[in-house]
SELO-981921 format. One record per residue (C-alpha): x, z, y; residue in one letter. Coordinates in steps of 0.02 Angstrom, whole numbers, plus 50000, padded with zeros to 5 digits. Layout:
REC       X       Z       Y   type
REC       X       Z       Y      a
...
//
This chain:
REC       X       Z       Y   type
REC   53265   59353   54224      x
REC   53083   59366   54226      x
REC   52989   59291   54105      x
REC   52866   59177   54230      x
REC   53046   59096   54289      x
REC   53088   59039   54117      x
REC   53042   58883   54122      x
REC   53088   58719   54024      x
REC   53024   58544   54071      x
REC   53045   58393   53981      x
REC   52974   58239   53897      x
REC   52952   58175   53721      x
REC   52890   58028   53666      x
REC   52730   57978   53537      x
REC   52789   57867   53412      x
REC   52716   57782   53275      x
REC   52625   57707   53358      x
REC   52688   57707   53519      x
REC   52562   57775   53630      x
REC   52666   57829   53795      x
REC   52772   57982   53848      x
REC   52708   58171   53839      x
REC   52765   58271   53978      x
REC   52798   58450   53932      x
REC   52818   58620   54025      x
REC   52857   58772   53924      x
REC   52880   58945   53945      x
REC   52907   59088   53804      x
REC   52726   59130   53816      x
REC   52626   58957   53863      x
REC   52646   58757   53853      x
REC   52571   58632   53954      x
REC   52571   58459   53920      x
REC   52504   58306   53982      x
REC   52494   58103   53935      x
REC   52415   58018   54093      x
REC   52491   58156   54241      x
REC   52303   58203   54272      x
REC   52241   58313   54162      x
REC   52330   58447   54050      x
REC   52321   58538   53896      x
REC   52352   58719   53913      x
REC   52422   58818   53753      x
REC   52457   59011   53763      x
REC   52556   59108   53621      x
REC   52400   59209   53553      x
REC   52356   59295   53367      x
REC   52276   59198   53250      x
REC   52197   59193   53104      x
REC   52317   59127   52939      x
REC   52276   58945   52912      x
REC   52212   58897   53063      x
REC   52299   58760   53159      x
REC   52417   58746   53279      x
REC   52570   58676   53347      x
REC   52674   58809   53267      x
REC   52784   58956   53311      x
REC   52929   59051   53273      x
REC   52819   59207   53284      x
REC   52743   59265   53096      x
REC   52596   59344   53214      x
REC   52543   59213   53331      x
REC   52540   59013   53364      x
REC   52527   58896   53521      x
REC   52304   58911   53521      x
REC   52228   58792   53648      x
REC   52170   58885   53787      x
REC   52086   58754   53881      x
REC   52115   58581   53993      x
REC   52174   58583   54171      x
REC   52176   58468   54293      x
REC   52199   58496   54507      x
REC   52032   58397   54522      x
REC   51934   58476   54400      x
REC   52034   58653   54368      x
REC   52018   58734   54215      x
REC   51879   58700   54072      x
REC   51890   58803   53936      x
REC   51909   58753   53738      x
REC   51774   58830   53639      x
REC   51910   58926   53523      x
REC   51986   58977   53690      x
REC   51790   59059   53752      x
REC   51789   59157   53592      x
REC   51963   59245   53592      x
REC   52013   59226   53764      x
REC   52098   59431   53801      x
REC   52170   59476   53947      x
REC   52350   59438   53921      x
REC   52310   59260   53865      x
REC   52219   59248   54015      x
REC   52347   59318   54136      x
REC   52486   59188   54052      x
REC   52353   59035   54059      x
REC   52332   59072   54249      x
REC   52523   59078   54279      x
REC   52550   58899   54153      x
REC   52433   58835   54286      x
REC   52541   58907   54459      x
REC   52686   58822   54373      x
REC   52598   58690   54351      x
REC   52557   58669   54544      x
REC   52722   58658   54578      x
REC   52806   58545   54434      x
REC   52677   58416   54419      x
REC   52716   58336   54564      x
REC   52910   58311   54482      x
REC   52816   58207   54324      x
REC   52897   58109   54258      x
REC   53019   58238   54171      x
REC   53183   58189   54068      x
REC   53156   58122   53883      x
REC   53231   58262   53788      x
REC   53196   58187   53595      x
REC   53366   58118   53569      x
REC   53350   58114   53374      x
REC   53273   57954   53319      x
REC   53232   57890   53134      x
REC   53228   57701   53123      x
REC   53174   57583   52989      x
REC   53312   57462   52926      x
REC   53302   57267   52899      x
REC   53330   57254   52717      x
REC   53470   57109   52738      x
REC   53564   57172   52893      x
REC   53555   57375   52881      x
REC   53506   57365   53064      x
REC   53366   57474   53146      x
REC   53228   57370   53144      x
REC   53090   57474   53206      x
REC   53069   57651   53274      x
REC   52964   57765   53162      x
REC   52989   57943   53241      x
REC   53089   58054   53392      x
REC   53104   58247   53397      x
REC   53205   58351   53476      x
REC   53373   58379   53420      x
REC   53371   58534   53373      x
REC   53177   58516   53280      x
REC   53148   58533   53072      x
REC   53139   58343   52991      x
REC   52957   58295   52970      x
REC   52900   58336   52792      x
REC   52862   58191   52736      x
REC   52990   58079   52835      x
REC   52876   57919   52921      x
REC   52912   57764   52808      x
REC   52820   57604   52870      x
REC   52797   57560   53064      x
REC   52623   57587   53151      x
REC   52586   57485   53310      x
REC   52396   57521   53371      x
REC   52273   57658   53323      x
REC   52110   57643   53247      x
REC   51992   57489   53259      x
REC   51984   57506   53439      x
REC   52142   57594   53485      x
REC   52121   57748   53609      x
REC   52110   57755   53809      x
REC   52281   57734   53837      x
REC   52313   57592   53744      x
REC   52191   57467   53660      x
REC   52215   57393   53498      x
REC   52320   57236   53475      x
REC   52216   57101   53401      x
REC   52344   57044   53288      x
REC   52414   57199   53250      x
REC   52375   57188   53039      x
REC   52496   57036   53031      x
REC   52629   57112   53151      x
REC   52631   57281   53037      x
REC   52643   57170   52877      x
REC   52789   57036   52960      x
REC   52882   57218   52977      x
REC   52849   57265   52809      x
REC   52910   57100   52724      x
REC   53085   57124   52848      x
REC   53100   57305   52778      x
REC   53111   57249   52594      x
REC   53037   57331   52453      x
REC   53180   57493   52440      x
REC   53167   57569   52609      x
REC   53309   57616   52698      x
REC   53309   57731   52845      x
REC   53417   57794   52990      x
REC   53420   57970   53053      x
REC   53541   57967   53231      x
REC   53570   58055   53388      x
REC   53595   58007   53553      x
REC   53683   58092   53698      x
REC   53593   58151   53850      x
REC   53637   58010   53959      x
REC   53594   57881   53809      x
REC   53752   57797   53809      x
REC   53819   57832   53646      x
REC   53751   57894   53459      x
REC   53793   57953   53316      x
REC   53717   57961   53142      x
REC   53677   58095   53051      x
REC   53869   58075   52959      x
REC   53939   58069   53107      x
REC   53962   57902   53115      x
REC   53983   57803   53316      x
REC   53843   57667   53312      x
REC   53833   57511   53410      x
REC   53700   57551   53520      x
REC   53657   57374   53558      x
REC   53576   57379   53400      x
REC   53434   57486   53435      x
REC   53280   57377   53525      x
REC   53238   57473   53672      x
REC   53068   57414   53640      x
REC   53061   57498   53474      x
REC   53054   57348   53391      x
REC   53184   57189   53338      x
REC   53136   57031   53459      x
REC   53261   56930   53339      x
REC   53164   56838   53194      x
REC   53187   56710   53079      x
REC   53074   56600   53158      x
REC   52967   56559   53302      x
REC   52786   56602   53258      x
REC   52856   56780   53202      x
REC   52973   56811   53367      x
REC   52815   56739   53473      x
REC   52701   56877   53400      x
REC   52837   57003   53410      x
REC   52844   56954   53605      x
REC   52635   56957   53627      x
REC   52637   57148   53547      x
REC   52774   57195   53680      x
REC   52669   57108   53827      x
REC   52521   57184   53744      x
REC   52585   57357   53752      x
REC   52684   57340   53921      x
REC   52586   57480   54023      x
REC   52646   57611   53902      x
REC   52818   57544   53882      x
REC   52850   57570   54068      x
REC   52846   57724   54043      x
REC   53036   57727   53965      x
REC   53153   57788   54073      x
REC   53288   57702   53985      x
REC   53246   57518   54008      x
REC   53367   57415   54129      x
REC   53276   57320   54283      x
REC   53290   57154   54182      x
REC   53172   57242   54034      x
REC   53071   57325   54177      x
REC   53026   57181   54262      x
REC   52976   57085   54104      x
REC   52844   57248   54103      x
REC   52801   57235   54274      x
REC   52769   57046   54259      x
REC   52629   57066   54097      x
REC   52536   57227   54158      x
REC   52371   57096   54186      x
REC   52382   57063   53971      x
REC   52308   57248   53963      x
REC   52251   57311   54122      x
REC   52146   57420   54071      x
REC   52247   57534   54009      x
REC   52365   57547   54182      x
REC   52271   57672   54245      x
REC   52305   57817   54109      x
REC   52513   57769   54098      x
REC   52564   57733   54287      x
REC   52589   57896   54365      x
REC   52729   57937   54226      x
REC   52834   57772   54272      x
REC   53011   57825   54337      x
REC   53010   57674   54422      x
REC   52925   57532   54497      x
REC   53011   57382   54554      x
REC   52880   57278   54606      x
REC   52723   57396   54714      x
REC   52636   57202   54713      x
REC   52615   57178   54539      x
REC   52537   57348   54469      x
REC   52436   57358   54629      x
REC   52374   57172   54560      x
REC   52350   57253   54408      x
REC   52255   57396   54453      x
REC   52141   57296   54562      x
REC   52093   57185   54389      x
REC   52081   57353   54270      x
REC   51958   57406   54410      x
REC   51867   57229   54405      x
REC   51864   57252   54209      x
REC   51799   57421   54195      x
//
């Protein structure tokens, strides 16, 4: 087979805090990846320098290098790093990431593919409690292993998702559930997510795991009622799960207008819609906000 034919697409998820879904296409000499289905980061196998940065490769000799953003409107702008090594080979394999890309963009969004999940325990129950990291299955640990639960970034947040207001009591109502001796869960899921398995081999009962990422059962009100604003809060991002049944889904659909501002950068990526009225609502108001 050709190289330029060997082609993987997929999906992974950013956790901790949960931002959204990454789609990914990769090839054995250039990545592309993209949050929002617009614009795309372009990553070619190229020689660098020991030390510098990157997101890694089997290769002693060279690592993914960012070779520039792409997008159909725009086309291709250049990284800076990209302007001062670019060589003709790492040219010739951006420019055929992007030909690829003509074509599998319009089949966003692709299949979730990190089917190894590490969740934070309730101290009392041994049940997941929240999810602190996904990878794929066949991917290294993360050294160190996340221990505590994030749920915004930064003061402000970022584009796709602004910062929950509350978010510093959330974070520590997690942290008192989780107990002083953290436990965690390593398990795997099949490819249809039906059924998983921890890392001992053990069946689980998947009704345990929140498909939000988080436990909606509390002790008491006032801590389930934040738990519930967060998910509202966050609900343009968490549509982009394929995995959530249409009673979930519609829960979504039906609190787009608590953060409409940030509907813009997630809905391309949904794998479904069940209601075109209500994120068509909620577009109009992100554009009345902006």
């Amino acid at each position: 087979m050709n190289k330029y034919q060997e082609i993987r697409c997929y999906a992974l998820r950013r956790l901790n805090p949960f931002l959204g879904v990454q789609q990914i296409v990769e090839t054995s000499y250039g990545l592309a990846s993209t949050t929002n289905g617009l614009v795309w980061h372009i990553h070619v196998l190229v020689e660098m320098p020991a030390g510098w940065g990157s997101l890694g490769s089997d290769d002693e000799d060279k690592a993914w290098g960012l070779y520039g953003l792409w997008s159909e409107k725009d086309g291709l702008v250049d990284s800076p790093v990209a302007a001062q090594r670019q060589d003709e080979q790492s040219s010739k394999d951006a420019a055929q990431i992007i030909e690829i890309l003509r074509e599998y963009h319009e089949r966003l969004p692709f299949a979730l593919a990190d089917r190894r999940e590490l969740w934070l325990l309730d101290e009392v129950q041994k049940k997941p409690l929240a999810l602190l990291f996904s990878m794929l299955p066949e991917a290294r640990r993360p050294r160190p292993e996340p221990r505590y639960w994030t749920g915004c970034l930064g003061r402000n947040g970022s584009a796709g998702q602004r910062r929950f207001s509350e978010i510093e009591r959330l974070e520590a109502q997690v942290r008192k559930r989780a107990g002083f001796n953290i436990e965690r869960l390593w398990v795997t899921w099949d490819s249809e997510r039906v059924s998983a398995v921890s890392d001992g081999g053990k069946p689980m009962q998947v009704d345990e795991f929140p498909l939000f990422g988080i436990r909606e059962d509390w002790s008491n009100r006032e801590e389930q009622e934040l738990v519930e604003r967060y998910i509202d809060w966050i609900a343009p991002s968490m549509l982009t799960l394929p995995y959530l049944d249409d009673y979930r889904r519609n829960r979504l659909e039906s609190r787009l207008q608590k953060q409409a501002c940030s509907i813009e950068y997630h809905w391309r990526l949904y794998p479904r819609i069940l209601d075109e009225k209500k994120l068509t609502a909620a577009r109009v108001q992100a554009k009345l906000e902006s």
